[in-house]
One Martini backbone bead per residue (centre of mass of N, CA, C, O) as a GRO file, in nm:
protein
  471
    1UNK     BB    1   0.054   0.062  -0.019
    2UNK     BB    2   0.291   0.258   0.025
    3UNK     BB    3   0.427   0.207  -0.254
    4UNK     BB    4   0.183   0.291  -0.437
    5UNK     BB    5   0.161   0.566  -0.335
    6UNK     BB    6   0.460   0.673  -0.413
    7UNK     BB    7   0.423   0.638  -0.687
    8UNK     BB    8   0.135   0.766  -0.707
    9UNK     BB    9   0.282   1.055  -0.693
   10UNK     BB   10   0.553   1.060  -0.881
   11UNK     BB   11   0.384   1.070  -1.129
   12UNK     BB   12   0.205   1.297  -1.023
   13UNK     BB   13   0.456   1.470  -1.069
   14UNK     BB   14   0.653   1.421  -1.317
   15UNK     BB   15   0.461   1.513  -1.556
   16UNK     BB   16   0.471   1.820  -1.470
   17UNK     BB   17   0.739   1.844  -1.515
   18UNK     BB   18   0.809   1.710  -1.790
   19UNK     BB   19   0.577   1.923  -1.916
   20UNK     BB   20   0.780   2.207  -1.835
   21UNK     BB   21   1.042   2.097  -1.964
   22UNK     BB   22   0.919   2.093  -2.300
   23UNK     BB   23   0.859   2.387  -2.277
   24UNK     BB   24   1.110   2.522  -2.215
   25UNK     BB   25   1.254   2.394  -2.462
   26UNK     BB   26   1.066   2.496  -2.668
   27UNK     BB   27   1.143   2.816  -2.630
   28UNK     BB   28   1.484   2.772  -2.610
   29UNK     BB   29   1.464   2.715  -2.949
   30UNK     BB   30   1.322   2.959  -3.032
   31UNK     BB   31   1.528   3.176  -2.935
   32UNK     BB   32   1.777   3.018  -3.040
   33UNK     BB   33   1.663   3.105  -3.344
   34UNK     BB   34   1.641   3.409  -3.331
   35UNK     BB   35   1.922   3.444  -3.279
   36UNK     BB   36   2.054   3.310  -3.520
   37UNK     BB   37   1.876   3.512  -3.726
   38UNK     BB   38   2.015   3.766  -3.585
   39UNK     BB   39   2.327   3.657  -3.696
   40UNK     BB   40   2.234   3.627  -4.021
   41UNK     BB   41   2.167   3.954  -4.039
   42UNK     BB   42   2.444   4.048  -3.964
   43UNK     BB   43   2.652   3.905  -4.165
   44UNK     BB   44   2.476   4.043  -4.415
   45UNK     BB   45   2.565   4.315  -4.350
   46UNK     BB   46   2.882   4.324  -4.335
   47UNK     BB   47   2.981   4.220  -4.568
   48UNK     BB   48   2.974   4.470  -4.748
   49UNK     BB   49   3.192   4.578  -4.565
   50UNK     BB   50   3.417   4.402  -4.608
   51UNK     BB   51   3.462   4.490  -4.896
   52UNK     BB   52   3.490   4.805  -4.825
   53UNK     BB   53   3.819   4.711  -4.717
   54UNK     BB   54   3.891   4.705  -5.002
   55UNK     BB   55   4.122   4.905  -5.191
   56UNK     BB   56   4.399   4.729  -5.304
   57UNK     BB   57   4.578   4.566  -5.488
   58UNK     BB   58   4.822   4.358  -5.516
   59UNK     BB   59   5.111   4.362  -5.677
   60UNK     BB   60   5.034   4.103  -5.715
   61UNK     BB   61   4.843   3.789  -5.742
   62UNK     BB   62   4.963   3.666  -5.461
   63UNK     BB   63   4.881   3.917  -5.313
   64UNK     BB   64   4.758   4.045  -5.096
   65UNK     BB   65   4.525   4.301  -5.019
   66UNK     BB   66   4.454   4.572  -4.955
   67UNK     BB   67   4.338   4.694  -4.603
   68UNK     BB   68   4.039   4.810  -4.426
   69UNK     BB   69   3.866   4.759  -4.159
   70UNK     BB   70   3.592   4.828  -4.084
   71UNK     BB   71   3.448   4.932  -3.780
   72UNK     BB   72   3.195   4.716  -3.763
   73UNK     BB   73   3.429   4.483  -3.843
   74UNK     BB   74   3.622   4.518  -3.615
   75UNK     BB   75   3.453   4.506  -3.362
   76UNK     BB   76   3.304   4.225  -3.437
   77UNK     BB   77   3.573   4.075  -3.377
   78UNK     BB   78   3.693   4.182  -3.104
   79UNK     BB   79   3.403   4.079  -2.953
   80UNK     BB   80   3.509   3.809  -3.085
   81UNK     BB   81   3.751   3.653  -2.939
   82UNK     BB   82   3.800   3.369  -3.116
   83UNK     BB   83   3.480   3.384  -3.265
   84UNK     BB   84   3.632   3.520  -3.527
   85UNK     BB   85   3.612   3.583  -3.867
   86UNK     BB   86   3.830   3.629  -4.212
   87UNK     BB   87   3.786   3.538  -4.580
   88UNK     BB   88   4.034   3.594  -4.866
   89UNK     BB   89   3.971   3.529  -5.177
   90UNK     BB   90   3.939   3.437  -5.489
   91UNK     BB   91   3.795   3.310  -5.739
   92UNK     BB   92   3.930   2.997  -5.690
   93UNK     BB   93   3.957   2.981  -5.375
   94UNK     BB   94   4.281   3.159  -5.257
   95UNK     BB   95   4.439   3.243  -5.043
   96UNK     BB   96   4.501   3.617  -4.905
   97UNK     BB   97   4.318   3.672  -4.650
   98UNK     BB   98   4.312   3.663  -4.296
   99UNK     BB   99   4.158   3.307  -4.209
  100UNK     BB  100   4.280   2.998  -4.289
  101UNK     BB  101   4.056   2.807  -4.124
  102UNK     BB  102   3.879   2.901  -4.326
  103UNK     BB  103   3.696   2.742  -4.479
  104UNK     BB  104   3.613   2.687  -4.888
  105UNK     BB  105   3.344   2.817  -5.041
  106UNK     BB  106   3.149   2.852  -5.337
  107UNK     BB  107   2.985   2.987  -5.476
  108UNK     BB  108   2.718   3.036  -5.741
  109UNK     BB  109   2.654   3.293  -5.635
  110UNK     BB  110   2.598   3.664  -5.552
  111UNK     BB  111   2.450   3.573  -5.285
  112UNK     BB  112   2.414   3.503  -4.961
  113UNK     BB  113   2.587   3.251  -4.786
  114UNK     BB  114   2.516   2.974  -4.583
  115UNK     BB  115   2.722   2.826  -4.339
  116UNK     BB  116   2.817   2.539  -4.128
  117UNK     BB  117   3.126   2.501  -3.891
  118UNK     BB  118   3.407   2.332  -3.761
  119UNK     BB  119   3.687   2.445  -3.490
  120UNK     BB  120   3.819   2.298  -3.220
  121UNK     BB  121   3.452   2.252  -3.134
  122UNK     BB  122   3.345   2.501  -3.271
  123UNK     BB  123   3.048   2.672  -3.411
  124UNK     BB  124   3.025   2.802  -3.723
  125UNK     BB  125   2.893   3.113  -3.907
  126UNK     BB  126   2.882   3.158  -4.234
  127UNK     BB  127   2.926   3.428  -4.451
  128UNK     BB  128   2.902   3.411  -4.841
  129UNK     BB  129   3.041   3.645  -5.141
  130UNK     BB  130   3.059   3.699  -5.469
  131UNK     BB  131   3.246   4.000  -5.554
  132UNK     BB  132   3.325   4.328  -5.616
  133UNK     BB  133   3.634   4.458  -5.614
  134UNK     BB  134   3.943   4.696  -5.594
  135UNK     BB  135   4.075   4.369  -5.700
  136UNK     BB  136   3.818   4.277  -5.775
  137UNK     BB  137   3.725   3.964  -5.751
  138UNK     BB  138   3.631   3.803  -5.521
  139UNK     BB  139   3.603   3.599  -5.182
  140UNK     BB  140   3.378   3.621  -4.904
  141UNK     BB  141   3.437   3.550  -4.523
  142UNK     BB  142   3.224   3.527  -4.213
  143UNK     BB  143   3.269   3.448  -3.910
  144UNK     BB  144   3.040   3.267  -3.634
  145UNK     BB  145   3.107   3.170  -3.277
  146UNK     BB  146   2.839   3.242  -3.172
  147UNK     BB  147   2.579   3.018  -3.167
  148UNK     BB  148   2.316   2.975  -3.022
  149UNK     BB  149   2.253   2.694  -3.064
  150UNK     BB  150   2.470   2.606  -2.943
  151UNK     BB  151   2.397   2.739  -2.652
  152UNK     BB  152   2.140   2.550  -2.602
  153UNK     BB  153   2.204   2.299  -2.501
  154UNK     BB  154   2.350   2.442  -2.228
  155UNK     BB  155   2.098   2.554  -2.140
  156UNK     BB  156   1.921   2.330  -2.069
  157UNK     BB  157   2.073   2.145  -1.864
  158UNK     BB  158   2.105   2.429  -1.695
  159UNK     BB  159   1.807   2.509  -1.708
  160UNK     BB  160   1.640   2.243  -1.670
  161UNK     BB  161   1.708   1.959  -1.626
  162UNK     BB  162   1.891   1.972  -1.367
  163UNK     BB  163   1.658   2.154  -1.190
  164UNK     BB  164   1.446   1.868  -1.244
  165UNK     BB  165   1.637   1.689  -1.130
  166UNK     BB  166   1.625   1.784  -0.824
  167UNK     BB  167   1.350   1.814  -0.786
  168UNK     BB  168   1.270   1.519  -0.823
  169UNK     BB  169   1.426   1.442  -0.570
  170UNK     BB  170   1.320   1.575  -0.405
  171UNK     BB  171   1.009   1.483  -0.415
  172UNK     BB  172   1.083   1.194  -0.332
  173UNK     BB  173   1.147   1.237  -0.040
  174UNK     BB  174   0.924   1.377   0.038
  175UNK     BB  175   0.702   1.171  -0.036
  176UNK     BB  176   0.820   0.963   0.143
  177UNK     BB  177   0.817   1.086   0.399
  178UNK     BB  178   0.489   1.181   0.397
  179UNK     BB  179   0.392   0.914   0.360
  180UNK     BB  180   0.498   0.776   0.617
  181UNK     BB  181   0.317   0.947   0.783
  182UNK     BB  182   0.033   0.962   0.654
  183UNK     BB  183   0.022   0.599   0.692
  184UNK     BB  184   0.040   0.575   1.014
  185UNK     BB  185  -0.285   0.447   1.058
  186UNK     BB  186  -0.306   0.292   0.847
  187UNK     BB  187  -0.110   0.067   0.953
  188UNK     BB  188  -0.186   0.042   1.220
  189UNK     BB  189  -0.474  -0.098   1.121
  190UNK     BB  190  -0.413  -0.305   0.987
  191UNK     BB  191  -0.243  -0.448   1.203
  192UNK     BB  192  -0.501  -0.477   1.393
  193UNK     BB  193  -0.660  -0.655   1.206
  194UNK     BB  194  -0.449  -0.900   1.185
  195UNK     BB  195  -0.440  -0.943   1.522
  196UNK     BB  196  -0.691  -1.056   1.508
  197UNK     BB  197  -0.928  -1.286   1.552
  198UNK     BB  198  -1.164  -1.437   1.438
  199UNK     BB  199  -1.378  -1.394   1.678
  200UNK     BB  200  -1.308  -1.062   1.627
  201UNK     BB  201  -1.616  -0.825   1.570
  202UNK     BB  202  -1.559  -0.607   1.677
  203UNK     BB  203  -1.542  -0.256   1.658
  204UNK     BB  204  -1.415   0.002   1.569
  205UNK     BB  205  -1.280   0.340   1.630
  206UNK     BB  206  -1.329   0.613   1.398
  207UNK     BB  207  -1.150   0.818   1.599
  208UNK     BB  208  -0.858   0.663   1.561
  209UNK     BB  209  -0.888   0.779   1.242
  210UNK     BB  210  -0.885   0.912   0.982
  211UNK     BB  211  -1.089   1.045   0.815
  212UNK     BB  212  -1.046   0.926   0.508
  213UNK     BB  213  -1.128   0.606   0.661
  214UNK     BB  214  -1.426   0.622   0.763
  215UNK     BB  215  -1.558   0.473   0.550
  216UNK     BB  216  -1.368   0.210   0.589
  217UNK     BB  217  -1.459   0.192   0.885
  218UNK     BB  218  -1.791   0.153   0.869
  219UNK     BB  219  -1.792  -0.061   0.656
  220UNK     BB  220  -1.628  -0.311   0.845
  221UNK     BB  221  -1.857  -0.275   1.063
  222UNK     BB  222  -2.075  -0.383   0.885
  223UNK     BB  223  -1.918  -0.626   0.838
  224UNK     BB  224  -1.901  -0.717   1.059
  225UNK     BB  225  -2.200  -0.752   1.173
  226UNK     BB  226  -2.291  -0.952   0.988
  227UNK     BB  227  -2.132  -1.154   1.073
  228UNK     BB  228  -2.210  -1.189   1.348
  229UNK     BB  229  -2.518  -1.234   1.290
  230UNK     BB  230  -2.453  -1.494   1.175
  231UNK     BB  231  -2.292  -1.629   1.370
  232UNK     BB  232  -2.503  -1.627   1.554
  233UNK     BB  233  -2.754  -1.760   1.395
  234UNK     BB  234  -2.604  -2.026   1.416
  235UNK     BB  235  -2.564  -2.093   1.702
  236UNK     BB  236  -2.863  -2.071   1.762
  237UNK     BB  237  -2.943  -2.279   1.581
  238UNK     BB  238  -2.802  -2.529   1.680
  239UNK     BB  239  -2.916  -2.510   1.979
  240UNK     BB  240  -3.199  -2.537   1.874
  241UNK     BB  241  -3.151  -2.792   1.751
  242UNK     BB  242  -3.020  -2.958   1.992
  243UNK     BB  243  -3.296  -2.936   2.146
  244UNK     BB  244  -3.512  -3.046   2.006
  245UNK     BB  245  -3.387  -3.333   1.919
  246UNK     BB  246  -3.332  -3.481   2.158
  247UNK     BB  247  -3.620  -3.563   2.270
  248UNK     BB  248  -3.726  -3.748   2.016
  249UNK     BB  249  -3.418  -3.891   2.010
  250UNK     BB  250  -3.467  -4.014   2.320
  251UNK     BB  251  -3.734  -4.175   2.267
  252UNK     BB  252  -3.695  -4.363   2.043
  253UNK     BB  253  -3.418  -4.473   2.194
  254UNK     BB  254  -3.581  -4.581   2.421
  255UNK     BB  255  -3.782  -4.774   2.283
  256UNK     BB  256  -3.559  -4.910   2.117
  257UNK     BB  257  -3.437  -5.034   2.340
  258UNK     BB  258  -3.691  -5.184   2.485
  259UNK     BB  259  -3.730  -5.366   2.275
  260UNK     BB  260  -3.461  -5.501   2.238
  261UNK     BB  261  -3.495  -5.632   2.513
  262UNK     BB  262  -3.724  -5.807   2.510
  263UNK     BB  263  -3.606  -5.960   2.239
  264UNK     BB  264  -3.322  -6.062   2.451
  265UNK     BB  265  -3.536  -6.224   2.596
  266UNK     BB  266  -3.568  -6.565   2.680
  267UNK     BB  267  -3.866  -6.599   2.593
  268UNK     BB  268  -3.867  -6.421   2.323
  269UNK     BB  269  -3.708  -6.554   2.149
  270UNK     BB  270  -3.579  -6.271   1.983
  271UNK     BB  271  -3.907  -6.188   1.971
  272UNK     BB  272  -4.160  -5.921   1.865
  273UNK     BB  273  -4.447  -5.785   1.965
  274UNK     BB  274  -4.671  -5.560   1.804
  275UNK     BB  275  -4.856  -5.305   1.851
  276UNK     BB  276  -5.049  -5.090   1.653
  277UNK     BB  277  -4.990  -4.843   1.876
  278UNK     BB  278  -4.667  -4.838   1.884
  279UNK     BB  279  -4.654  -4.799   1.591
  280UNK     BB  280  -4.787  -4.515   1.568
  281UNK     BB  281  -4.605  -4.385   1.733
  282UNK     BB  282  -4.334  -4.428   1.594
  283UNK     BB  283  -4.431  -4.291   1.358
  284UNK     BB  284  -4.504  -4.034   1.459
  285UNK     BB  285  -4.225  -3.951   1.556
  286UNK     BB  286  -4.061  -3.983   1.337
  287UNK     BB  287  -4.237  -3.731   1.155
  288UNK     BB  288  -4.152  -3.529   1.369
  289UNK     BB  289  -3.903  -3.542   1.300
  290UNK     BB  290  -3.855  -3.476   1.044
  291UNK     BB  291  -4.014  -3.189   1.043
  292UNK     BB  292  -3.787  -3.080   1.200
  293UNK     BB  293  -3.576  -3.117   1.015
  294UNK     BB  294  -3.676  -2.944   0.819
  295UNK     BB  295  -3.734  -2.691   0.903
  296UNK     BB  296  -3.477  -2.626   1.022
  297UNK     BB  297  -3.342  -2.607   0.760
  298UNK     BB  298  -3.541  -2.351   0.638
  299UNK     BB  299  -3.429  -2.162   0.835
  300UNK     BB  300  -3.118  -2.161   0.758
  301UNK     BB  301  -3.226  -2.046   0.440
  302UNK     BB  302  -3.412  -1.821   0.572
  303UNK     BB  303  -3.199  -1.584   0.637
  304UNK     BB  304  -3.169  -1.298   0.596
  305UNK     BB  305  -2.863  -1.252   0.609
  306UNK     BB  306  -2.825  -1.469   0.383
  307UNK     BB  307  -3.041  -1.314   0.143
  308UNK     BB  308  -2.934  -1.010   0.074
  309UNK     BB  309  -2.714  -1.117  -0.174
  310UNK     BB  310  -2.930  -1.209  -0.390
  311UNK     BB  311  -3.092  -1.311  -0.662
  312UNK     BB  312  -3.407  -1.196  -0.813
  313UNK     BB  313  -3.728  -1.264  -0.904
  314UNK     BB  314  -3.999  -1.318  -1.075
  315UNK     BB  315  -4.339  -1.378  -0.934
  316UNK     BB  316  -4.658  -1.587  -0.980
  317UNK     BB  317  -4.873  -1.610  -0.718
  318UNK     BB  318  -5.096  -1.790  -0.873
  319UNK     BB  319  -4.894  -2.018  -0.919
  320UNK     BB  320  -4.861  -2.081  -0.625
  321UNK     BB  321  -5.114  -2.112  -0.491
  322UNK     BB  322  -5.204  -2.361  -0.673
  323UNK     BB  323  -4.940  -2.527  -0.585
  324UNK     BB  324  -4.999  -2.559  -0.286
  325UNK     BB  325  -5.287  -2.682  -0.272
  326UNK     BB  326  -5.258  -2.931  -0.411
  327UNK     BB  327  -5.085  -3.067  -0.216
  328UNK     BB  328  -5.305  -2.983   0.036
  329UNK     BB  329  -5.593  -3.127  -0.037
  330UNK     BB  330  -5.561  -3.420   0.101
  331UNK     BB  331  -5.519  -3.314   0.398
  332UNK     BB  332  -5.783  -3.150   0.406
  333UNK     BB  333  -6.014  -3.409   0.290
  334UNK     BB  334  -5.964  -3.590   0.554
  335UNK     BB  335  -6.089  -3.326   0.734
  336UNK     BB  336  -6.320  -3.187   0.562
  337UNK     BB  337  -6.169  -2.930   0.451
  338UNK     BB  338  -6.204  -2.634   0.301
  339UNK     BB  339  -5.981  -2.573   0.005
  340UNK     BB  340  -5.951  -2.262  -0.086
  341UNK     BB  341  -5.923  -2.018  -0.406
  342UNK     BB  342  -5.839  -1.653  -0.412
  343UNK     BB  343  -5.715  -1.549  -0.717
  344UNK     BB  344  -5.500  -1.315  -0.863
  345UNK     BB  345  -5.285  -1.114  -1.053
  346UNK     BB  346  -4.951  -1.150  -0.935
  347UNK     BB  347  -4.614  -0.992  -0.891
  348UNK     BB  348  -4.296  -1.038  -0.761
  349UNK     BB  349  -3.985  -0.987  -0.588
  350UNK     BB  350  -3.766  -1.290  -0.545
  351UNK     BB  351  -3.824  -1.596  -0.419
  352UNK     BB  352  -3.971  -1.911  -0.467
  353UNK     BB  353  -3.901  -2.094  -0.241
  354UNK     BB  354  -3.949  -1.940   0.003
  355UNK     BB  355  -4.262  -1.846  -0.081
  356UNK     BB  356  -4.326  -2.189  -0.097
  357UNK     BB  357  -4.267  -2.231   0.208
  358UNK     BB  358  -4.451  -2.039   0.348
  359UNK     BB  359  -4.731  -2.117   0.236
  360UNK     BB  360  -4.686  -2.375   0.376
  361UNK     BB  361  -4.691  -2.329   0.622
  362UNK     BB  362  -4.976  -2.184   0.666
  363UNK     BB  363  -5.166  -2.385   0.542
  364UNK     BB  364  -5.038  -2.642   0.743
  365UNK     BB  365  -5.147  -2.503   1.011
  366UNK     BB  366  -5.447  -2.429   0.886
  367UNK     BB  367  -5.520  -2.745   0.906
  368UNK     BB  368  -5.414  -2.879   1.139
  369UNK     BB  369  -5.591  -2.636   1.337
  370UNK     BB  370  -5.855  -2.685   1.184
  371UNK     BB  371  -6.135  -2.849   1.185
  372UNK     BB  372  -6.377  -3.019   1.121
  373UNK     BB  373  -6.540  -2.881   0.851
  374UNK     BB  374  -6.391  -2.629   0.779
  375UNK     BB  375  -6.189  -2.353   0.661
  376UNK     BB  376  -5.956  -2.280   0.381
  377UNK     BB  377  -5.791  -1.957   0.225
  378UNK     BB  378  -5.644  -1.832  -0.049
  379UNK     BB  379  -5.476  -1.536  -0.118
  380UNK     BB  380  -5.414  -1.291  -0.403
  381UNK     BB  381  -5.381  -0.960  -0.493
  382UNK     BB  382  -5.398  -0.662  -0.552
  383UNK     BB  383  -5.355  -0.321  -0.434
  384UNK     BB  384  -5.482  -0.028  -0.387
  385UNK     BB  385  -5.260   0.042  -0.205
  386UNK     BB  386  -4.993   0.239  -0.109
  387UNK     BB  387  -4.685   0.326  -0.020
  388UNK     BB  388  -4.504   0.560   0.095
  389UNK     BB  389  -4.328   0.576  -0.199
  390UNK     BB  390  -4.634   0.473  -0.383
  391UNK     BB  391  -4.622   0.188  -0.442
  392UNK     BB  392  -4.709  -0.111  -0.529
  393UNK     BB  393  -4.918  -0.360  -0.396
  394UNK     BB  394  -4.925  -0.685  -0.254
  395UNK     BB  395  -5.097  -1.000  -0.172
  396UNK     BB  396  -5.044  -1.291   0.116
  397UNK     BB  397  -5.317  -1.541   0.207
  398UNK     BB  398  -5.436  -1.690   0.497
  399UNK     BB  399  -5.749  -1.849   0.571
  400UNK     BB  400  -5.933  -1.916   0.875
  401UNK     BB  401  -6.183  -2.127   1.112
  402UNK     BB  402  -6.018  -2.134   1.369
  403UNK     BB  403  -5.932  -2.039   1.698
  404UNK     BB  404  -5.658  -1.888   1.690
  405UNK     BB  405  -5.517  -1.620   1.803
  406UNK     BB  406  -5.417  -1.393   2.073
  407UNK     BB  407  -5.325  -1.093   2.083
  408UNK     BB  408  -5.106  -1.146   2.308
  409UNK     BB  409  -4.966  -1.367   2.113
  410UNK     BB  410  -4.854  -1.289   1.803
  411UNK     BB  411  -4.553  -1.182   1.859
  412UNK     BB  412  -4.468  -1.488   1.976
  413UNK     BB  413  -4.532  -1.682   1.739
  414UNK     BB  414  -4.266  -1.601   1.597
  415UNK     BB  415  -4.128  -1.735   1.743
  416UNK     BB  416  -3.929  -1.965   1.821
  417UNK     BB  417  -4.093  -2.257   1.955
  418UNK     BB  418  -4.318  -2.130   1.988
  419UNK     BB  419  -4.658  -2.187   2.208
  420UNK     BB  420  -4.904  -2.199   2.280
  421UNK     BB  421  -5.110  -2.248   2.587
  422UNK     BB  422  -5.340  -2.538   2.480
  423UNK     BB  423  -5.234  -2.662   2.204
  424UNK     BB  424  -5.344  -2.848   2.003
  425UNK     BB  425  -5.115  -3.086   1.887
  426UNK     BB  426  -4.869  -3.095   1.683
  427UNK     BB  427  -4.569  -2.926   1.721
  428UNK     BB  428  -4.275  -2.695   1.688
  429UNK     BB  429  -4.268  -2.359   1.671
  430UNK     BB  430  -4.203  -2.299   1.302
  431UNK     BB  431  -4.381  -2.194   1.103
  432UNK     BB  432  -4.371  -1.858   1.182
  433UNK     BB  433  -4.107  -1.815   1.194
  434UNK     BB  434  -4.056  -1.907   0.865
  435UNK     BB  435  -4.232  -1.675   0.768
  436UNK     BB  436  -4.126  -1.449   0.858
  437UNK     BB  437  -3.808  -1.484   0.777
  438UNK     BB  438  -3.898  -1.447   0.495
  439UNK     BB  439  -4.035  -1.144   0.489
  440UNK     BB  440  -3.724  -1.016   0.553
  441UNK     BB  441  -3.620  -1.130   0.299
  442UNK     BB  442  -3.836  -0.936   0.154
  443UNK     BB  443  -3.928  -0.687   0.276
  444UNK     BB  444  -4.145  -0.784   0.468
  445UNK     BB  445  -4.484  -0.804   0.668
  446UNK     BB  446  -4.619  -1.004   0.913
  447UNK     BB  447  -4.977  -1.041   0.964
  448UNK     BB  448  -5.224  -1.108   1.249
  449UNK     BB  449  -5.549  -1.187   1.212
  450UNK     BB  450  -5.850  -1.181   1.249
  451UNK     BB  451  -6.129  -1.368   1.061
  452UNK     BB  452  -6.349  -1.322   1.351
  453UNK     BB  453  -6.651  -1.390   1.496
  454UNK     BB  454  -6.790  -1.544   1.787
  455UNK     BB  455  -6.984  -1.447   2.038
  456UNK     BB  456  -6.800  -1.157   2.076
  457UNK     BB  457  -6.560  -1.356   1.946
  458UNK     BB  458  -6.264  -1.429   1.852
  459UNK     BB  459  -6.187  -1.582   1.531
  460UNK     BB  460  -5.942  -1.725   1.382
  461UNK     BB  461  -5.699  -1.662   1.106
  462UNK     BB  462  -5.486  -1.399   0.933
  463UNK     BB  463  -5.219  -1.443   0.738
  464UNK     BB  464  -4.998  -1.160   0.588
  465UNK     BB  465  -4.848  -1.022   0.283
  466UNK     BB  466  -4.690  -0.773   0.216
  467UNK     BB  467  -4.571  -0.648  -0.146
  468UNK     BB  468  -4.395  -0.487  -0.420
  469UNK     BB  469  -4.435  -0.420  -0.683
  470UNK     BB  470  -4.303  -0.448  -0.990
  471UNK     BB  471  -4.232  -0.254  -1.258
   0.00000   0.00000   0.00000
């Protein structure tokens, strides 16, 4: 991490120094473009002037010319002493007056040419013409050894280049410096997190963190928090499966221990007699015990803290209503029960799988405490009111005659295990347990309210699903 931003300090230090360092590059090319240009235009005005220095010709045809060099061509010299000079030829270019280490060029025309030489290191800019003048046709040649553009070269390394790169390393250590100092809370945190137990899910303290970290220390506390509450609903389920199922498979095996030793009684000569009243009795315990642990195993499907991050489908509620009665018929019409159907069409956004748990555990609650001769009606379809924010919504209800909740016990039937008392019949108190969970997982709540009224008291039980119907 620490290494990470540090590069990533370093390259967006770097890029606008590079390119500030290209500008000015650029710049001091142009200037040093303009200089060489006013450096040609000046030699351009001199030449006429080296001519009319040429006063008469020498003696003989090999001797120098007369020569009186114009003042403002002598102090042209004077002023680069050593980086200037001039070279006089005749026509065919043989050497007559000057500096002789001025290479010979010849010209073409009669007017002025620019050439650079190089002599001893420095780069000279030359410019050649040829003249008539009071010796004859000549040919001048004027050097200038201060040429911008050569001295551009070291203008660049020394004013641009080397305090860029000074400025370069100093910004990598302040940048290491500042960097080392202000990620010491963060590498602080990271550690202390690593030092953490697995099962230390406490939350961070946000306040010994700097701002800047405040919401990845928020988002970690909200992930501590769901991890713990799985933790936590695991821990609760795993003590509940094995409270619950201790009994049934307690009784079972002491059934089965005593049939056992009976049958190895030398009487019983290792055969056993049962009446059908054991049968009955240890298939209803076998059903319990079975029935207990599919609830247990569904209630920890339904769990809404790890049903939040599932992806959702669209379900539609009249084809669930309709699959669900299918399965309980059998047992509705065994005692009698009239298992109707009033359903509309309506769809929301779900597990469809859930939602066939919820129905079921709902259906087969209201058939098994419902009297024989009894009603229990199945419905579900778009509602005319909307919710808070607008939205349209459906519901999914079961509706039964049948004794029904009081009203100050309907809230805790909701909690796992628990049974109203004085309730006929056998049961785990996981059915609405599971239709709860199930709802929460939907963000919807289940609601139970009396289904009618008997004597100026209250009886049966409806209870319903209210939940936003899918744009």
């Amino acid at each position: 991490m620490k290494s990470g931003l540090q590069r990533r300090l370093l390259l967006l230090l770097l890029a606008p120094l590079s390119l500030f360092a290209l500008v000015s590059i650029y710049f001091d090319y142009e200037a040093a473009g303009n200089a060489a240009l006013q450096q040609d235009q000046q030699l351009r005005r001199l030449a006429p002037l080296l001519a009319d220095s040429v006063l008469a010709p020498g003696r003989t045809a090999d001797d120098s010319p007369v020569m009186l060099l114009a003042p403002p061509v002598e102090e042209f010299i004077k002023a680069r002493a050593g980086f200037a000079g001039y070279r006089v030829s005749d026509a065919d270019g043989r050497f007559l007056a000057g500096d002789a280490w001025i290479s010979m060029v010849v010209p073409t025309t009669r007017e002025p040419e620019f050439h650079s030489m190089e002599e001893n290191g420095v780069t000279y800019r030359v410019v050649v013409q040829r003249v008539r003048t009071a010796a004859g046709e000549l040919i001048l040649q004027l050097a200038d050894g201060s040429d911008a553009r050569q001295q551009w070269v070291r203008s660049v390394v020394f004013k641009v280049l080397l305090p860029n790169l000074i400025l370069v390393l100093a910004a990598a250590l302040a940048v290491n410096w500042a960097v080392t100092r202000a990620l010491r809370p963060l590498l602080a945190l990271k550690e202390a997190v690593e030092r953490r137990s697995p099962r230390d899910l406490s939350a961070i303290d946000p306040q010994s963190t700097p701002s800047e970290v405040r919401p990845l220390v928020a988002s970690l506390n909200r992930l501590f928090a769901l991890v713990n509450d799985q933790a936590e609903g695991q821990r609760r389920f795993v003590a509940d499966a094995a409270h619950q199922l201790r009994t049934p498979l307690a009784g079972l095996q002491a059934q089965v221990e005593a049939w056992a030793q009976a049958a190895m009684a030398p009487a019983a000569g290792r055969q056993l007699i049962l009446s059908a009243d054991k049968i009955m009795a240890l298939r209803s315990a076998t059903r319990r015990t079975s029935q207990l642990a599919n609830q247990l195993l569904a209630l920890s499907r339904a769990d809404a803290s790890q049903m939040a991050g599932q992806p959702v489908h669209r379900v539609d509620l009249k084809d669930l209503c309709e699959s669900v009665l299918a399965l309980h018929l059998d047992a509705a019409s065994a005692k009698g029960i009239d298992l109707g159907l009033e359903v509309r069409f309506a769809q929301v956004s779900g597990h469809e799988w859930l939602l066939r748990e919820l129905l079921g555990n709902l259906v087969d609650n209201a058939v098994r405490y419902t009297a024989p001769g009894g009603t229990v009606t199945i419905r579900c379809g778009p509602l005319e009111t909307r919710d808070a924010a607008g939205e349209a919504q459906v519901f999914l209800e079961v509706e039964d005659d049948g004794p029904g909740i009081p009203a100050a016990e309907r809230a805790r039937v909701l909690e796992r295990f628990y049974r109203v008392p004085g309730t006929v019949g056998e049961g785990n108190g996981l059915g609405l347990a599971i239709a709860d969970e199930i709802a929460r997982a939907h963000r919807a709540q289940l609601t139970l309210e009396a289904a009618g009224s008997r004597d100026g008291a209250a009886c049966g039980l409806r209870v319903r699903l209210v939940m936003r119907s899918p744009a």
